[in-house]
N, C-alpha and C positions, 0 to 999 in steps of 0.2 A: 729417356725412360729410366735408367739405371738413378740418376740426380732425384729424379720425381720421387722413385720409390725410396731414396736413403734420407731424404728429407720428409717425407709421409711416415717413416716408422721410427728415423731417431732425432729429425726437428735439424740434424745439420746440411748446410748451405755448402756448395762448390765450394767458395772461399774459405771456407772453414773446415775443408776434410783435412788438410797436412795437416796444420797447426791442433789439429783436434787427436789428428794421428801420434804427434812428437809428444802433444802432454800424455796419450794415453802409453805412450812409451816410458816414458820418464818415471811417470807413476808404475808401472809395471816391476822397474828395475829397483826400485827404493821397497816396494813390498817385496821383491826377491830380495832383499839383503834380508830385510827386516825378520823375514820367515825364516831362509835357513838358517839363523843363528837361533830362536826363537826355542825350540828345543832344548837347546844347552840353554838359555836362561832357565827355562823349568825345573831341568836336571840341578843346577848349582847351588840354584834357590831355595830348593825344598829340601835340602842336606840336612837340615833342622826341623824340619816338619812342618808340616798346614800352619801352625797356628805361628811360627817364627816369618811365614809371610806375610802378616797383619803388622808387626812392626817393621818389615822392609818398608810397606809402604809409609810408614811416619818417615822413613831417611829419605824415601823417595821425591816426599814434599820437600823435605830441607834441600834436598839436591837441587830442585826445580827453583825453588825460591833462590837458591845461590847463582844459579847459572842466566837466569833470566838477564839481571844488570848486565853481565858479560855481552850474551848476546844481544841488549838495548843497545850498548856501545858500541857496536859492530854497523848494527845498521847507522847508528847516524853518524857515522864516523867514513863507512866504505859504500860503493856504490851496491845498488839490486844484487847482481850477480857473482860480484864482489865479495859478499858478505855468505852468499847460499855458498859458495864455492867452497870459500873459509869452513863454515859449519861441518859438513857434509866431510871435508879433509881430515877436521877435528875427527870426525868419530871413524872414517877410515883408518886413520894411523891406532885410534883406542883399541880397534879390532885386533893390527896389527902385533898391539903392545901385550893382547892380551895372550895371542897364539903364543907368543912368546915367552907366555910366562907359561903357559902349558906345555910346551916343549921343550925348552930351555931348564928349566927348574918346577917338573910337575911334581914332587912332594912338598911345594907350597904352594898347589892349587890345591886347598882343604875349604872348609868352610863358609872360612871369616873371605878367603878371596871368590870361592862363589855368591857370597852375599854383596860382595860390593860390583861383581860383576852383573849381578841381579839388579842393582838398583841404577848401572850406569845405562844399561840396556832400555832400565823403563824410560830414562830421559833421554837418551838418542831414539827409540820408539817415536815421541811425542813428536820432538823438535824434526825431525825427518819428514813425519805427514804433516804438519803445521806448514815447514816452509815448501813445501808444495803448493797448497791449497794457498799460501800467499800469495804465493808468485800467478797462479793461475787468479784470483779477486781483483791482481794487480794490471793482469792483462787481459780482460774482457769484461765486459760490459755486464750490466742486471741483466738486460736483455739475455746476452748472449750465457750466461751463466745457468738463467732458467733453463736453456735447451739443451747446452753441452755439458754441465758440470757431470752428470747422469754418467753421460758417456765415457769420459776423462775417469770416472771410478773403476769404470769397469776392465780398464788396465792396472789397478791397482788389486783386484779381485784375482785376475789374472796372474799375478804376480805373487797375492798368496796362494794361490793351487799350486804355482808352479816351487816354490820356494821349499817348501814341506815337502814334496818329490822328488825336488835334487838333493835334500838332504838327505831323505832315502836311500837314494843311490847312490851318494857319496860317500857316507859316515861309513860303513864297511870296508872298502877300499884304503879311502886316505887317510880315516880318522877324524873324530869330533873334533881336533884343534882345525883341522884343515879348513873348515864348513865359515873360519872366522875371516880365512884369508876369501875366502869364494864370496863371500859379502863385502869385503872388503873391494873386492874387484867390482859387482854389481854398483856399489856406490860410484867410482869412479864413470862405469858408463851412464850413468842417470847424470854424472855432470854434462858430458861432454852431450845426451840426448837435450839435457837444459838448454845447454848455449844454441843447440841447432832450433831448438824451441823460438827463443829469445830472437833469432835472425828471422823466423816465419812469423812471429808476432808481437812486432816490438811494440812499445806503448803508443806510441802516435797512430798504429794499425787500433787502437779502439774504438770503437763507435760512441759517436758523443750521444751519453745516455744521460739516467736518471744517477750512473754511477759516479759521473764527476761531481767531485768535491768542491765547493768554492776554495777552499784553503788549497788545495791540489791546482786551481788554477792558477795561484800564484807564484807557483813555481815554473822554471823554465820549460820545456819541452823535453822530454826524456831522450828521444833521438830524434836524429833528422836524418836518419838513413833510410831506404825502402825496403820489400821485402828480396832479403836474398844479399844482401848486403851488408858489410857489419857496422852496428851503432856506431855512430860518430860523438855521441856525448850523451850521461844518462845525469840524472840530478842526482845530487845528494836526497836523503830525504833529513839529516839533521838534527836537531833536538837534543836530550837528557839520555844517558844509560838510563833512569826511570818513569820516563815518557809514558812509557806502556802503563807502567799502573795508576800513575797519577791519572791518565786519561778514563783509565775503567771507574776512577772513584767517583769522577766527575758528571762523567755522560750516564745516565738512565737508560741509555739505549744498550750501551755496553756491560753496565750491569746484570741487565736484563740475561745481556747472552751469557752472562757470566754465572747467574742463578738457572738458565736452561742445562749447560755446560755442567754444572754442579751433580744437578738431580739428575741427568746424564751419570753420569759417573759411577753416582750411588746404587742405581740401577739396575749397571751390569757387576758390579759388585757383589751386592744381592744374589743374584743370577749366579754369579761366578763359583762362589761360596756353597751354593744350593747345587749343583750341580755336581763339585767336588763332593759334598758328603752324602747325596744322595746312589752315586755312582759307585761311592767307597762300601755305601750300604750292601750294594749286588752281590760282593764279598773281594775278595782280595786276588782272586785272579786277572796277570797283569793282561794275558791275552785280550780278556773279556771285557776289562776295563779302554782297553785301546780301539776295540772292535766297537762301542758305545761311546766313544770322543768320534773314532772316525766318521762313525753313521751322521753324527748331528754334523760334525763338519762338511758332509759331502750335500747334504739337504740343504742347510746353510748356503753354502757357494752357487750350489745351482739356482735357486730362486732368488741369490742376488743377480747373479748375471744377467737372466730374466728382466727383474725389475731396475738395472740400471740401462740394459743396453735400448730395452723398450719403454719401457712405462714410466720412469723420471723423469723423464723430459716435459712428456705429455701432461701429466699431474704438476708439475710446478708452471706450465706453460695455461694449463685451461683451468686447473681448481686454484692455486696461488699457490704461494711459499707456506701461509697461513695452514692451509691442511695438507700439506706436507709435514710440517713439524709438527704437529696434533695425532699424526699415523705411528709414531712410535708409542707416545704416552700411553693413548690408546690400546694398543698391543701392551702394554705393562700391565694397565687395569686389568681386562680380560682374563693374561698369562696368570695373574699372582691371583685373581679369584679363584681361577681354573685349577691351580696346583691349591690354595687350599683346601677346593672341594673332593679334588680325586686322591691329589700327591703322592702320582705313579711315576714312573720314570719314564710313560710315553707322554704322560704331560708333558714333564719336565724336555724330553727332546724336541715336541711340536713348539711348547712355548719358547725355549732357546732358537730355534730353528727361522722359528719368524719373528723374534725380534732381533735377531741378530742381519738377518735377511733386511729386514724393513730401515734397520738403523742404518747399515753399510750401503743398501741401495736406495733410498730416497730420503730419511733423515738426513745423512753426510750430505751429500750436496748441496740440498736444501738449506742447511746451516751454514756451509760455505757462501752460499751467495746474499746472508746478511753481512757482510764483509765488504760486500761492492758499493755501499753507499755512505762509507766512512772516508777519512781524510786516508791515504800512504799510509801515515804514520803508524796509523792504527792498525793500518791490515796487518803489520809485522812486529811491532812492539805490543801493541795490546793483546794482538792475538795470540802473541807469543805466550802472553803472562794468561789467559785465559785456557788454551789449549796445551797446557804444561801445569804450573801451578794449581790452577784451579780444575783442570780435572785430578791431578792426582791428591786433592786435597778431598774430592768429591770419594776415589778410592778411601781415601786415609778414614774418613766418615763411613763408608757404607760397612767397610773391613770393621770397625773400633763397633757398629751398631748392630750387626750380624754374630760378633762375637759375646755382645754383651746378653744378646738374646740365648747363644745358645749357652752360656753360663747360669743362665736363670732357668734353664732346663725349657726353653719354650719353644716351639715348633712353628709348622708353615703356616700355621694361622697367622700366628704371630707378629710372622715376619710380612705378609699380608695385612694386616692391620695399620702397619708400617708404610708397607710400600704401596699401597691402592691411595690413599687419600695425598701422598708427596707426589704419583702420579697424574693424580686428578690437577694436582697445583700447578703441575708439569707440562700439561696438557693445555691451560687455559694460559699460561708462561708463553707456549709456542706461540699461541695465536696473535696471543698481543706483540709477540715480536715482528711475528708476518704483518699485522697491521702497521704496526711501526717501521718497516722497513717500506709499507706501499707510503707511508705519507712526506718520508725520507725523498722517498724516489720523486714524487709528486713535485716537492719545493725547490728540486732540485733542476725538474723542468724549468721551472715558472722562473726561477732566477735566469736560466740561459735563454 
């Protein structure tokens, strides 16, 4: 009875409750790092003011763009696990480097060092939820992706509620440098959640779908251990340090998510921008201003939870992937008319409210599981240089076009005029991807 009804309301199978448990674990503890430092990015960043973080993000591209190769060479140099481990340690010890400079010598944490802590943060952000979402395209099927992805979120949701409340609790006691070491420790347990991950569903545990690759079949078998057991051999996957991008210039399919990814980006940009100067409008009380961040965040979280733990599955399982990516554009259209017709600040909270909702609980997944019908290679090098580079290049864009608007003294029309019609493109972008990934899927039968 218990099986009937957990598969009737979240689409997962007996065999898949642990392995669905470990990744919504893993993801849990990486949004807990992610969050309680996330405030100290705010506080360092904006030491210079709103408008000095339009240029963070042009360094934040250059960072991305630099680090990418690095991490090309990683993967095709070290095994899966190999390499996330690597990553993941990298920005554990930058945490460590950095309490350190805050406690060891805090009159040279001014500025110029909260800016560069601002921009290292935005590329550990990225690279953190990216090699997640790899590792999970890498081990489970289209199939299994449409039903679980939903659910696999919804430990990362869980992990931003929780992240922002132990910072709460903490920052009084120990201290904002502490809050870096307390992420630092979350990272390390989301390894060690990994590898219990990786023994409950190792590659050979995937169901031969529409997601295997021909070029992935030529390579050896990842393991030949069972569940519960540790991999006995995982493959390299190989290639260039710039694998990833040559790939994205090449394929159309990848471009595709690359131009989605984009106007993604530009979006909540937008959003982001509008949000800040609207809220700054209500006046300068810091209380008021926090009590109006908290409210959208709490509406936010809860209607994600909703729609990841229930309705993602279902919606990507019985309408497709097709209007699942279509449901956010959507919600932009609508929002940005909305806010020019009213452009109140309970628009502005509804509309943030549920596109921020609609993006994290059925966009994200959705998006992740165009992923499962590409080669290895791509799930981690391309995605890398996609979910890194190209969305902070989509910030870099929306920040340089928001600013340019409000320089010319023009309002939420404006920026509406802007962002309704890149929507519209945005919208009909989804779709052709979800078709593209059904016909991906389709040839992929028919060759096996």
């Amino acid at each position: 009875m218990a099986t009937t009804l957990l598969q009737r309301f979240t689409n997962i199978r007996r065999d898949e409750v642990r392995p669905t448990l470990a990744a919504g674990l893993f993801f849990f503890f990486v949004l807990t790092a992610l969050m309680v430092v996330r405030p100290a990015r705010e506080a360092l960043g904006m030491q210079r003011g709103i408008e000095a973080i339009r240029w963070l993000f042009m360094a934040t591209v250059a960072a991305t763009l630099l680090v990418n190769p690095v991490f090309g060479w990683l993967v095709s140099r070290f095994r899966r696990l190999v390499f996330l481990n690597a990553t993941y340690l990298f920005f554990a010890f930058g945490l460590i480097a950095f309490y350190l400079l805050l406690v060891l010598a805090p009159e040279s944490a001014g500025q110029t060092s909260g800016q560069v802590f601002y921009v290292w943060f935005s590329v550990f952000n990225l690279f953190a939820t990216m090699l997640f979402w790899a590792l999970m395209a890498d081990r489970f099927s289209l199939e299994q992706s449409k039903r679980l992805f939903g659910a696999f979120a919804v430990g990362g949701t869980l992990g931003a509620i929780f992240g922002p409340w132990l910072a709460s609790q903490l920052a009084r006691p120990l201290g904002t440098p502490a809050l870096l070491l307390v992420a630092a420790g979350f990272l390390v347990l989301a390894l060690a959640v990994a590898a219990w991950f990786a023994r409950l569903q190792p590659e050979d545990a995937k169901r031969p779908s529409a997601s295997t690759h021909p070029e992935d079949a030529k390579r050896p078998p990842a393991f030949a251990a069972q569940e519960g057991q540790t991999p006995a051999r995982e493959s390299l996957i190989g290639g260039s340090a710039w694998e990833g991008l040559q790939a994205v210039v090449r394929s159309p399919y990848l471009l595709a998510i690359c131009g989605y990814v984009l106007i993604l980006a530009v979006m909540v940009t937008f959003l982001y921008f509008t949000r800040l100067q609207m809220v700054a409008a209500l006046g300068t009380d810091v209380d008021m201003r926090t009590a109006m961040f908290a409210r959208i965040d709490m509406i936010t979280q809860v209607v994600t939870l909703l729609l990841q733990a229930v309705i993602t599955g279902h919606i990507m399982k019985r309408l497709g992937v097709p209007v699942a990516l279509a449901l956010l554009p959507a919600t932009a259209v609508l929002g940005f008319i909305g806010l020019a017709i009213v452009g109140s600040i309970a628009a502005l909270v509804a509309f943030e409210a549920a596109f921020r909702a609609v993006q994290r609980g059925i966009m994200r997944p959705a998006r992740e599981t165009l992923f499962t019908v590409v080669p290895r290679a791509d799930r981690y090098k391309s995605k890398a240089v996609i979910d890194t580079f190209i969305y902070r290049a989509g910030d870099l864009a929306g920040a340089q076009t928001e600013g340019l608007l409000k320089q010319l003294g023009l309002g939420l029309v404006a920026l509406s005029s802007v962002a309704v019609p890149l929507a519209a493109a945005w919208l009909a972008l989804g779709v052709w991807l979800g078709y593209a990934q059904r016909r991906r899927a389709l040839g992929a039968e028919q060759r096996h």
